[in-house]
C-alpha positions in Angstrom: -6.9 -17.9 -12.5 -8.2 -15.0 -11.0 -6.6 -12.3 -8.6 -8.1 -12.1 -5.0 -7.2 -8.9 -2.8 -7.1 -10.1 1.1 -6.0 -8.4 4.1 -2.7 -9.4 6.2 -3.2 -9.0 10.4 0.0 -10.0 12.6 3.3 -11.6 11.6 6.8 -10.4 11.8 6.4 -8.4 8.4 2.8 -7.6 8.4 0.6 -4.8 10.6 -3.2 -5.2 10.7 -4.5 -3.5 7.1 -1.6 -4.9 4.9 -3.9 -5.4 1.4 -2.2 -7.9 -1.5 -3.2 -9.9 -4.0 -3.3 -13.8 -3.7 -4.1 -16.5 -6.2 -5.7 -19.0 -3.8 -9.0 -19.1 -3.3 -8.8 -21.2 0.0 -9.1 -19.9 3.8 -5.5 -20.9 4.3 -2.5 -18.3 2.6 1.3 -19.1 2.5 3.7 -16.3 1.8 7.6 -17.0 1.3 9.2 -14.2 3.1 13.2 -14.3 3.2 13.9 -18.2 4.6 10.8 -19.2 5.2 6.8 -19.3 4.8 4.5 -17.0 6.6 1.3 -18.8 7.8 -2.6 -16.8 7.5 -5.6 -18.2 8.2 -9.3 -16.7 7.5 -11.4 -16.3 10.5 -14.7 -15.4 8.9 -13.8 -11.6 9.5 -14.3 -8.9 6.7 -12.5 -5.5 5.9 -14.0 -2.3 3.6 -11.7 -1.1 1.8 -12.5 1.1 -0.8 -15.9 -0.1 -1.3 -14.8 -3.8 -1.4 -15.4 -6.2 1.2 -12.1 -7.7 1.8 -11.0 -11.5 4.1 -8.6 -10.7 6.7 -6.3 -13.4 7.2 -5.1 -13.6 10.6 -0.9 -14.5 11.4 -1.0 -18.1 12.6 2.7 -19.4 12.3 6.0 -19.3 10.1 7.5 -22.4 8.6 11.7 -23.0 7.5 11.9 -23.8 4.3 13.6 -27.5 4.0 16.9 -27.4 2.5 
């Protein structure tokens, strides 16, 4: 499986330029932050960072986890 380095925008935790590494390839990213799931989705927008063209994955919503 192979790393991917994508860019965070929006969210509670997150500010636009946030860079970290994700094993999912697809245009929708889940992050478990404290009690719950952070929500991104790609939007087709690209970021250069250090040479690297880089997804930004926009905030779209947070999810409880079940208990």
């Amino acid at each position: 499986m192979t790393s991917t380095r994508i860019v965070l925008d929006g969210g509670p935790e997150f500010k636009y330029g946030h860079v970290r590494p994700t094993d999912d390839g697809s245009e929708k990213v889940k992050i478990l932050l404290g009690s719950g799931y952070e929500h991104f989705v790609h939007n087709g927008e690209f970021l250069e960072i250090d040479g690297e063209n880089l997804p930004v994955f926009q905030w779209s919503a947070r999810t409880k986890i079940a208990e």
